[in-house]
N, C-alpha and C positions, 0 to 999 in steps of 0.2 A: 905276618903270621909264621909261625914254626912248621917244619915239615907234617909233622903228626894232625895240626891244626888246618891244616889245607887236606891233608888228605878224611880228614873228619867232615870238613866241610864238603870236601867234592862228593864224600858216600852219601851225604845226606841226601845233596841237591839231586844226585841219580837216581836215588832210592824216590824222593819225593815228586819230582817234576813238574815244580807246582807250575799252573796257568800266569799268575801274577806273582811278584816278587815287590821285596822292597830293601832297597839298601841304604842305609843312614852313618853319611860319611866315605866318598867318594876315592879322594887321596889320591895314588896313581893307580887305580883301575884294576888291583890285582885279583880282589873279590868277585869283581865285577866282570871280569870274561870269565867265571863259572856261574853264574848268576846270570849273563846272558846268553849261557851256552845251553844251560837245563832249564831254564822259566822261559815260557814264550813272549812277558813282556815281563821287564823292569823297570821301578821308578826309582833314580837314584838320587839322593837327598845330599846337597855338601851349599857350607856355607859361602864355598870359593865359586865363581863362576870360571875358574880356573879348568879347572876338569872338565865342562861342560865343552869350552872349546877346542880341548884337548883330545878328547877324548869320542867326539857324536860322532865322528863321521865313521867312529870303530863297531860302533853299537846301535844298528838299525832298528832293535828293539826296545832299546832303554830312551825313558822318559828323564831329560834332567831339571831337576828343582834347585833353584838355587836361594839357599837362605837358612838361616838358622832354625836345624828341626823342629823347635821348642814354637815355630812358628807357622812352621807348612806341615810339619807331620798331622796336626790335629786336622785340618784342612782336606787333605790326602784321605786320610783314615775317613772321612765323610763321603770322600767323591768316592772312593772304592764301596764303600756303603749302599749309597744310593743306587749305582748302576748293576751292581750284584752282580761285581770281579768276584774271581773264586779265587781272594787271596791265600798265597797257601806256603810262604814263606818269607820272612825277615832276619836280616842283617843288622844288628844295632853295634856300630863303631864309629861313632862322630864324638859328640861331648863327652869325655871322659872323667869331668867333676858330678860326685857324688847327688846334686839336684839335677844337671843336665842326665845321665842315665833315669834316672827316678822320673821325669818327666817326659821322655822318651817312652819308658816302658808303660806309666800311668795313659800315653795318649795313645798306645797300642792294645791297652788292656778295654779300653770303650769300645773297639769292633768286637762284632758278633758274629762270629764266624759260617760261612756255607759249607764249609767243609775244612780238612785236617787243617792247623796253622801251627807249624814250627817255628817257633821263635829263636832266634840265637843272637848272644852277648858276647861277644871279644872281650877281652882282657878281665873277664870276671876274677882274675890273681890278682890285681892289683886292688889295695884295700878301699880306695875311693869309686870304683866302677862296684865292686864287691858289696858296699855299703848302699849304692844306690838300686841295686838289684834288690837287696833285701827288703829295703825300704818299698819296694811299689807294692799298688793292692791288691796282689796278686791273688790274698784268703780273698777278698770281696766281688771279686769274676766268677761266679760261678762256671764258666765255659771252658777255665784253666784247670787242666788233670794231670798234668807231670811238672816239676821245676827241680831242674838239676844244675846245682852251681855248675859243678865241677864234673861237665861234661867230661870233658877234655883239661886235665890238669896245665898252670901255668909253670911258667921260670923264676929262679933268681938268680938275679946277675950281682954275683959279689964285687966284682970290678963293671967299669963304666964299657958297653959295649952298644957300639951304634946309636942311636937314639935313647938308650936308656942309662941311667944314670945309675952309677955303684950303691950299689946295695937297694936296688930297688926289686921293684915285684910287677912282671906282665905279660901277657899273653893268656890263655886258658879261653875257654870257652863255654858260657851257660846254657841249657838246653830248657826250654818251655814247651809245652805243647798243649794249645784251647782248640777246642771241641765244639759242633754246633749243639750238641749234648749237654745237659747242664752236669756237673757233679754233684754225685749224690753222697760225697762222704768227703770227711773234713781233709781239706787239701796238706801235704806232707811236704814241706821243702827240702828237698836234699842236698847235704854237703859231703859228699863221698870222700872230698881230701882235705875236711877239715884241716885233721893234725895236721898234714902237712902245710897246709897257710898258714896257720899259726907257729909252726916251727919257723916257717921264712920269718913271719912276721916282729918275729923276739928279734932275729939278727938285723933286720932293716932300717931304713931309717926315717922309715914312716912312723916305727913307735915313738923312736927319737923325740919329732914332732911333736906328736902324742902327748908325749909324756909331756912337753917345753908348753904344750897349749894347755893344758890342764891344769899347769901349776901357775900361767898367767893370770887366768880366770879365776881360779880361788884366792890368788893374791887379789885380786881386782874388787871379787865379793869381800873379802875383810877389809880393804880399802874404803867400798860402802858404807860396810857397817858401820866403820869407825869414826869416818866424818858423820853419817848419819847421828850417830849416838850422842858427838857435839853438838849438832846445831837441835839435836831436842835438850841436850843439856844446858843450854846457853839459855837468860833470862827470856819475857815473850817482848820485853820492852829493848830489848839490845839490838842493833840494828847489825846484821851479821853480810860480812863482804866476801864474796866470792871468786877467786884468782883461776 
């Protein structure tokens, strides 16, 4: 995370102090000594059992899950249910493809909350985490009353720096917040830095992409067509081979 991004995140966690936490996507623990410095317990979710061993003997408090969220979060999300934890914060930074975040947020939007729940998304700058966020059912939760992409704005790294690749898009932070309160009025998604993701996004090379997967696919659809149009063109008695 960016300096601005950690210090966003540590006012939350002071401000909020929730009883239960949950972090998705473990890595080296950097989220997680504020997470288990302000929650009195945490469950932290990574696919690695790596951090699990590395890391329990640091965090008295935190619960480790090991396995791919998309398989223990919904799981999790039940047992916090049933025993009536007062969850009252989430971390979502594990799966960073466009259905892993969407599935992530969709198995977090089924709890009903007891009280305040802040939800928060890393990397919501980068166009794949960004798309997945938009995508969840967030209008269909009634118990959801704020969504802010662009908490906390991301970076662009025009040359290749540490783990990110030249001309890409990441970091930024999204903010949610569900209520045990249903809403009473049509729920508002905010993108405060719009223009600016889409300014990165002209220069990056995610459009690039974009643009090269777009024009495969409509090449791909007139390829259809076109054999299509043959073989209904071709007699009913002609015996037609297929390569």
């Amino acid at each position: 995370m960016t300096r601005w991004e950690k210090y966003a995140l540590a006012s939350l966690l002071q401000a909020v102090r929730p009883d239960v936490a949950i972090e998705i996507g473990t890595y080296q623990g950097g989220s997680l000594q504020l997470l288990s410095q302000y929650a009195q317990k945490v469950y932290s979710v990574d696919i690695s059992p790596e951090p699990a061993s590395r890391l329990g003997d640091s965090f008295p408090n935190v619960d480790f899950l090991i396995g791919s969220s998309k398989e223990v979060l919904p799981g999790l999300i039940r047992a916090i249910s049933e025993s009536r934890e007062r969850l009252g914060f989430i971390l979502v930074d594990g799966d960073h493809s466009h259905a892993g975040v969407m599935s992530d947020a969709n198995a977090i939007l089924k709890y009903v909350p007891v009280g305040p729940l802040f939800i928060v998304f890393h990397d919501s700058f980068n166009p794949e985490c960004r798309k997945g966020i938009l995508s969840s059912n967030w209008r269909a939760c009634d118990h959801v009353h704020l969504v802010e992409i662009d908490f906390v704005p991301g970076v662009y790294y025009q040359q290749a720096c540490g783990r990110a690749a030249e001309r890409s898009m990441w970091g930024g932070l999204a903010l949610a917040l569900s209520l045990p309160e249903k809403r009473t009025k049509p729920l508002e998604i905010h993108q405060s830095q719009w223009l600016l993701f889409h300014a990165a996004l002209r220069h990056s090379g995610y459009r690039r992409r974009a643009l090269f997967n777009a024009i495969r696919a409509t090449l791909g659809g007139i390829k259809r067509k076109i054999v299509g149009k043959r073989h209904a063109e071709k007699p009913s008695g002609t015996p037609q081979v297929f390569r």
